[in-house]
N, C-alpha and C positions, 0 to 999 in steps of 0.2 A: 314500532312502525305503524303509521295508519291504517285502518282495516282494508283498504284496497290501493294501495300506492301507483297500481296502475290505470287505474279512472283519472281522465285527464280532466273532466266536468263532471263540477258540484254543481246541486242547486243551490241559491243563496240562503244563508239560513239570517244574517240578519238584512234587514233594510235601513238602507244607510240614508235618514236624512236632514243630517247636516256633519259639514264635514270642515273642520274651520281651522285655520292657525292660528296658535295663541301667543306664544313664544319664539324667542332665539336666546339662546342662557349660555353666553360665551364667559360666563366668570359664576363661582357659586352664589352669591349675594343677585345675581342674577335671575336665578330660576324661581319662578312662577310662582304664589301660595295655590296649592291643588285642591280641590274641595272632590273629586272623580278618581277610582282606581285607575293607575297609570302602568302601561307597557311598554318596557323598553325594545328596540329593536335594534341592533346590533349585529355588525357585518364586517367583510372585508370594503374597498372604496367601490370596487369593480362585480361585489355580490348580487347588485341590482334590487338595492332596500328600496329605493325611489319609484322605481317602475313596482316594486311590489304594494309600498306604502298606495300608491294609485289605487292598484288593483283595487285591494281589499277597499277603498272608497270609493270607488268609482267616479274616482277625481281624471282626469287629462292629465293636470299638472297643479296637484296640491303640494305634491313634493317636487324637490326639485331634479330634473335628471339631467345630465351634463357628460359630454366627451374628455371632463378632463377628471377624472377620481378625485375623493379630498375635497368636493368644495364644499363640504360641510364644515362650517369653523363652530359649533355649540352645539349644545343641546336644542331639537327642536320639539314641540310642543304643538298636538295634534287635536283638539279636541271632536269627539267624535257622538255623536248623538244625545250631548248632553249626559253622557254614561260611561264612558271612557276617553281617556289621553294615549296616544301611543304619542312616544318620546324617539323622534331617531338622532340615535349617538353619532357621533364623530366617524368614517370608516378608519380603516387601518388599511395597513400593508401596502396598498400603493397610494398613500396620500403623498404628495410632493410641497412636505412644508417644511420648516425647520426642524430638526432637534430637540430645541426650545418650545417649540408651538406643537411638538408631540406630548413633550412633557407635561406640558400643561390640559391637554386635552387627559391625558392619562389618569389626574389628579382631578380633571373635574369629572369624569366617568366615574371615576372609584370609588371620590365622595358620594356621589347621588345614588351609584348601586348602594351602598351600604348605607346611607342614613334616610334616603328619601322614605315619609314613612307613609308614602300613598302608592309605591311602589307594589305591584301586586303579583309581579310574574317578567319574565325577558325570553324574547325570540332571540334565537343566536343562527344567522344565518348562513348559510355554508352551500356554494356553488357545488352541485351532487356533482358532478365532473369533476370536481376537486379534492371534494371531503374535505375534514376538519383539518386545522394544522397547530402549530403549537399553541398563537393567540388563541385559539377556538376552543382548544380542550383548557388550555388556562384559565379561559374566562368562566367555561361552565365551574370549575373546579372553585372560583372567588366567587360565583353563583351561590354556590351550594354553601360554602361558609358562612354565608352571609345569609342564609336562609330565605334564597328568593328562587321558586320556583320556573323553572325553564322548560323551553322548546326549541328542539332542532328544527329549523327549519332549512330542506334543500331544496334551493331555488334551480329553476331553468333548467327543469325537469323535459320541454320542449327539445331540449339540446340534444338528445338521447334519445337512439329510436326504441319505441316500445318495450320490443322485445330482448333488448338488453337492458331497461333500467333494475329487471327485478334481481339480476346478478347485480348489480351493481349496486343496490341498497345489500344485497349479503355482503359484501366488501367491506362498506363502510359500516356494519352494524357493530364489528367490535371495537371500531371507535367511538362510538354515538354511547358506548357501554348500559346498553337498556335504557337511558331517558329516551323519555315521548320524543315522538318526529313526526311531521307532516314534507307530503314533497308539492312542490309548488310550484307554478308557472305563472309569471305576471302576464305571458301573450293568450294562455289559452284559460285562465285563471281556476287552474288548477289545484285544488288545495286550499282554495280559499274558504272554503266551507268548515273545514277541519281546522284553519286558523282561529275562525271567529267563535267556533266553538272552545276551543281550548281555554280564550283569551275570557269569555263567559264567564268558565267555572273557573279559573282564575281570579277573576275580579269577584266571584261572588263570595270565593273563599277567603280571601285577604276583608270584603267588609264582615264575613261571619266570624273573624275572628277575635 
């Protein structure tokens, strides 16, 4: 767990200035040649990656945010200070598309977890209301196989008053089963301090290797 999961305000630890879009990688022959460690971010459609993706830029609307879940059809492609990409995958679980057009997103996700090789780390995002569900502990699980370093992250941490969230991270901790976690709020932009750091030693690790 983060060292104080109930601090609702971080200072900023990086300064974010430039914040660009590179990409949209709706097929693998698609996606981008990387030359920057890259962080994947990955959610349910309704986890609010969009409003967080913002956050930690201090974008308005660099991502995109929508009333209808699913309008992500590819990989998108985040460049961020000339030093890192964050990548936001396809959501799940209430996207309202085909079958066919799941499957497809499922195969290009898979691919690029496992071969992309500027890949440096993945946020798995999970509404702390919620907690993880079977997509969420699966994915860490093809995370970990595939030897790419992760972070829980539970969003909309705003959602919960105070003095119930720290019950509520004991709840979910034995499904988080000891990997790192940050909690976070894209309104009060909580946790974003502890993201940016993570994603740091993350990328500093993947180029020391």
């Amino acid at each position: 767990m983060s060292e104080n999961p109930l601090a609702l305000r971080y200072p900023d630890h990086v300064k974010i200035t430039s914040a660009e879009f590179q990409a949209e990688a709706t097929s693998p022959v698609a996606i981008p040649r990387g030359d920057l460690p890259e962080i994947a971010i990955s959610g349910r459609s309704n986890v609010g990656k969009s409003s967080l993706i913002n956050a930690m830029t201090r974008r308005k609307a660099l991502a995109r945010t929508s009333n209808t879940p699913g309008c992500t059809r590819g990989i998108i492609f985040f460049r961020i200070n000339e030093r890192t990409t964050l990548t936001d995958l396809p959501g799940y679980g209430y996207a309202q598309r085909s079958k066919a057009e799941r499957a497809r997103w499922s195969k290009l996700i898979e691919g690029y977890l496992r071969e992309r090789e500027q890949l440096a780390g993945a946020l798995i995002l999970v509404d702390v209301r919620r907690g993880p569900e079977d997509e969420e502990i699966d994915l860490a699980g093809f995370l970990t196989e595939c030897g790419v370093p992760y972070l829980w992250v539970l969003t909309k941490a705003d959602k919960i008053k105070r003095a119930q969230l720290q019950k509520r991270l004991d709840e979910l901790a034995p499904l988080l089963a000891g990997a790192p976690c940050v909690v976070t709020s894209a309104k009060t932009r909580a946790g974003i301090d502890g993201l940016w750091k993570w994603i740091e030693a993350a990328s500093n690790a993947d180029s020391d290797a």
